[in-house]
C-alpha positions as CSV (number, residue, x, y, z in Angstrom):
1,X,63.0,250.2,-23.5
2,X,64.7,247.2,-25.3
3,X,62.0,245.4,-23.8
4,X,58.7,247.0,-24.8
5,X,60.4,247.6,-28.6
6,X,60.7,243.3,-28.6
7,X,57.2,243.3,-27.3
8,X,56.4,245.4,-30.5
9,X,57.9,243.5,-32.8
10,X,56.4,240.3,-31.8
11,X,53.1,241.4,-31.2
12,X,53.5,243.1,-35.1
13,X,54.9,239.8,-36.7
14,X,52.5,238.0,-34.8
15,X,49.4,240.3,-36.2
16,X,51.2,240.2,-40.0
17,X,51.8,236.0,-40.1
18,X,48.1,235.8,-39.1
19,X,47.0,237.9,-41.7
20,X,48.8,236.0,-44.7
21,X,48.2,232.6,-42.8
22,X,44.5,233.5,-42.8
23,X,43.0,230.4,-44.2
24,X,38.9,231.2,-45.3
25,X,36.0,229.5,-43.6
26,X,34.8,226.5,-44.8
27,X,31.7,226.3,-46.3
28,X,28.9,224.9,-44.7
29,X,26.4,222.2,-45.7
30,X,23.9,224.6,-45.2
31,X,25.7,227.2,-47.4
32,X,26.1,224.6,-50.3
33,X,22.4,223.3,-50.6
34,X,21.2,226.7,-50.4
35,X,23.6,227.4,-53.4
36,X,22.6,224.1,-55.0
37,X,18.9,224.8,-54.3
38,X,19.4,228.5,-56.1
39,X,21.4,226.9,-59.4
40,X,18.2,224.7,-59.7
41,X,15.5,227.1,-59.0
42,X,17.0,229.3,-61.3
43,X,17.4,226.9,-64.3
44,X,13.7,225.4,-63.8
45,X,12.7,228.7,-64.1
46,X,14.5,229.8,-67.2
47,X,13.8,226.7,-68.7
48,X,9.7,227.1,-67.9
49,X,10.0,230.5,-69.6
50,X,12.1,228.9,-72.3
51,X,9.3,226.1,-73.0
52,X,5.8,228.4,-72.3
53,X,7.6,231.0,-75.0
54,X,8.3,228.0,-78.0
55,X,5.0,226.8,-77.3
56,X,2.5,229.9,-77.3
57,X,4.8,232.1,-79.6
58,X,6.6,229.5,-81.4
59,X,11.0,229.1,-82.1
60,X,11.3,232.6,-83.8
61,X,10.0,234.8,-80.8
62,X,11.9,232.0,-78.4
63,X,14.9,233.1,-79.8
64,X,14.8,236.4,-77.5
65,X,14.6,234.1,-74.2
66,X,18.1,233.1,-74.0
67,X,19.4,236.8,-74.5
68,X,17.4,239.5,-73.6
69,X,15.0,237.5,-71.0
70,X,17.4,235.3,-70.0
71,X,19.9,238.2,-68.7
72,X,17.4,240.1,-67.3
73,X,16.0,237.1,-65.5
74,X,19.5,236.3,-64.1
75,X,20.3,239.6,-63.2
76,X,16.8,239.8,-61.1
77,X,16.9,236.4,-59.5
78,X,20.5,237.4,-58.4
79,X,19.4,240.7,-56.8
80,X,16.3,238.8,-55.1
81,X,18.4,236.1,-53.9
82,X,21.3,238.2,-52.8
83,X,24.5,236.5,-55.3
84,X,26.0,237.0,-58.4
85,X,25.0,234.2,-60.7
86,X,25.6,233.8,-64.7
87,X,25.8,231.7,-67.4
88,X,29.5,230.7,-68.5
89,X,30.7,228.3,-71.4
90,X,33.5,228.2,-73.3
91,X,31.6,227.8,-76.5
92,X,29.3,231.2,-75.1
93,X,27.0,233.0,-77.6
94,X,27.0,236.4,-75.7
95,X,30.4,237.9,-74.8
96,X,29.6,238.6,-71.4
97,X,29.2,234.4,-70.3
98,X,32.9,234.4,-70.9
99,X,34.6,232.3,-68.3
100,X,36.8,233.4,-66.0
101,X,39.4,231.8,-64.6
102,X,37.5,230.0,-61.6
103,X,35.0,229.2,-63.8
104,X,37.3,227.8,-67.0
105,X,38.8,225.6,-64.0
106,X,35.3,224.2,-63.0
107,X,34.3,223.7,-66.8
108,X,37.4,221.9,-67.4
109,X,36.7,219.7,-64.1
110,X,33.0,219.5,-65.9
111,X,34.5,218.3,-69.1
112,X,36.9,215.3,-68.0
113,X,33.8,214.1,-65.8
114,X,32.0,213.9,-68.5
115,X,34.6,212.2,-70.7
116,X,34.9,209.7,-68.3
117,X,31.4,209.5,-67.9
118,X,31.1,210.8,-64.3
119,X,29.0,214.0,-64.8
120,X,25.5,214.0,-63.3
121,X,23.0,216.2,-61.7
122,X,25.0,216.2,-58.7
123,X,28.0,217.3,-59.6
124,X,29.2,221.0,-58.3
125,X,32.7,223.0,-57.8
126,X,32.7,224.9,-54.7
127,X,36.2,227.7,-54.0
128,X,36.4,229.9,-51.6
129,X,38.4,232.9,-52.4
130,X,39.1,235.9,-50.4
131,X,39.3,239.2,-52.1
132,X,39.5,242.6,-50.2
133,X,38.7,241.2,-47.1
134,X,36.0,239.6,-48.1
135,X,35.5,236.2,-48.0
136,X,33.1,234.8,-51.5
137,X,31.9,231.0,-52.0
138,X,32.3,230.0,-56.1
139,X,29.7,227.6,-56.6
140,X,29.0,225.9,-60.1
141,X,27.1,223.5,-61.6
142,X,27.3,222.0,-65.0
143,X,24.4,222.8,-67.7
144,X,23.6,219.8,-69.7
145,X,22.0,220.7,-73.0
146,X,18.1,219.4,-73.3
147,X,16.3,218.3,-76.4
148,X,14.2,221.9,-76.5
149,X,17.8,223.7,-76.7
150,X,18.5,222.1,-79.7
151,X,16.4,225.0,-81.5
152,X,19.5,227.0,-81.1
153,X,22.0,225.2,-80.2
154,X,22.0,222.6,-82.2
155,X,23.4,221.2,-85.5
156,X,23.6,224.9,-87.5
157,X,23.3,223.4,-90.9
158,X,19.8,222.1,-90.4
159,X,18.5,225.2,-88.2
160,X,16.0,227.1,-89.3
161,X,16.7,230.0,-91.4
162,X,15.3,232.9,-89.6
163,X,16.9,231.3,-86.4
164,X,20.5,231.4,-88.0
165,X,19.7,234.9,-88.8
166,X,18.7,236.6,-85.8
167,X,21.5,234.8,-84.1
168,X,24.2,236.0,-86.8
169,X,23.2,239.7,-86.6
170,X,23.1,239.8,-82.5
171,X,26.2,237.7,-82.0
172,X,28.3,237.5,-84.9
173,X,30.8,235.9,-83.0
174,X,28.6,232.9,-81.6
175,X,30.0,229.2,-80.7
176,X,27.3,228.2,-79.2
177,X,26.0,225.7,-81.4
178,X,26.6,222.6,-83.0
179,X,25.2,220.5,-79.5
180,X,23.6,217.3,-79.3
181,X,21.3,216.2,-76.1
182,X,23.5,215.7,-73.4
183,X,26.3,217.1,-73.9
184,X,28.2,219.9,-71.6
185,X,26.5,223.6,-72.4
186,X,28.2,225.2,-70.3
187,X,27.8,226.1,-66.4
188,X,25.4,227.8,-64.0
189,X,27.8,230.2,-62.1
190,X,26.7,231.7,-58.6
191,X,29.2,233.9,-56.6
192,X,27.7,234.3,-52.8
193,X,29.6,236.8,-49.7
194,X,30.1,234.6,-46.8
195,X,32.0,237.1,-44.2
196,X,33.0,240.1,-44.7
């Protein structure tokens, strides 16, 4: 009886140090351009809509594209492509591209690489967390700001007036501007299940 009770006990602590020594899978080269092909698709995409909506309807009705089309967009390329994926920044206009903490750690990353003048097209932060038994990849990528962001993003002093205005009545609490080409927007955000 002393016996089988030992067995027991071994077999249990056994089973409980493999469950806290669990370390998750590593992600694959096939995993990470897949996530890397999705960030870009994604911001070619948004940027086309960005670009066809200054030129046929002009700056005023572009406005829109970053909010309302722009969530919408992400929300249904997500869904299509079977991940979570946002825009974060720490200067964010809407409330809900917030950082969290994974992704204030990769925009921090972001930041001293481009301080140092490391930051490129290339650049990504990959963690694999386990939450719930399930096992997600945290893939970013940093968005650099482009001249045609500039219409809203830019310096707000020299903005147009009815830009300023639709953005100060639907965020009132905006950071988001105040950019110059090339610097650090913020970061395209993709969250992906990898086991379960």
């Amino acid at each position: 009886m002393k016996s089988l009770v030992l067995i027991i006990a071994l077999s249990l602590t056994f089973v409980i140090t493999s469950c806290k020594s669990k370390t998750p899978p590593e992600i694959t080269d096939q995993v990470k351009s897949g996530l890397k092909s999705d960030a870009q698709n994604f911001m070619k995409t948004l940027k086309g809509v960005l670009i066809r909506e200054i030129e046929s309807k002009g700056i005023i009705n572009a406005v829109s594209v970053c909010s309302d089309t722009a969530q919408l967009m992400t929300n249904n390329y997500g869904v299509q492509k079977g991940i979570f994926i946002k825009r974060v920044s720490f200067k964010n206009r809407n409330p809900v591209n917030k950082p969290d903490e994974i992704e204030s750690n990769a925009l921090k990353k972001f930041e001293e690489l481009k301080a140092e003048g490391k930051l490129n097209p290339e650049t990504a932060y990959f963690e694999t967390i386990e939450e719930e038994g399930v096992t997600k990849v945290r893939y970013l990528v940093p968005i650099i700001l482009q001249p045609e962001c500039l219409n809203c993003h830019g310096d707000w002093n020299a903005m147009d007036p009815e830009v300023k205005k639709i953005i100060s009545d639907k965020y009132p609490e905006d950071k988001a501007v105040d950019y110059k080409v090339g610097d650090l927007r913020g970061a395209v955000s993709i969250e992906k299940v990898i086991s379960k």
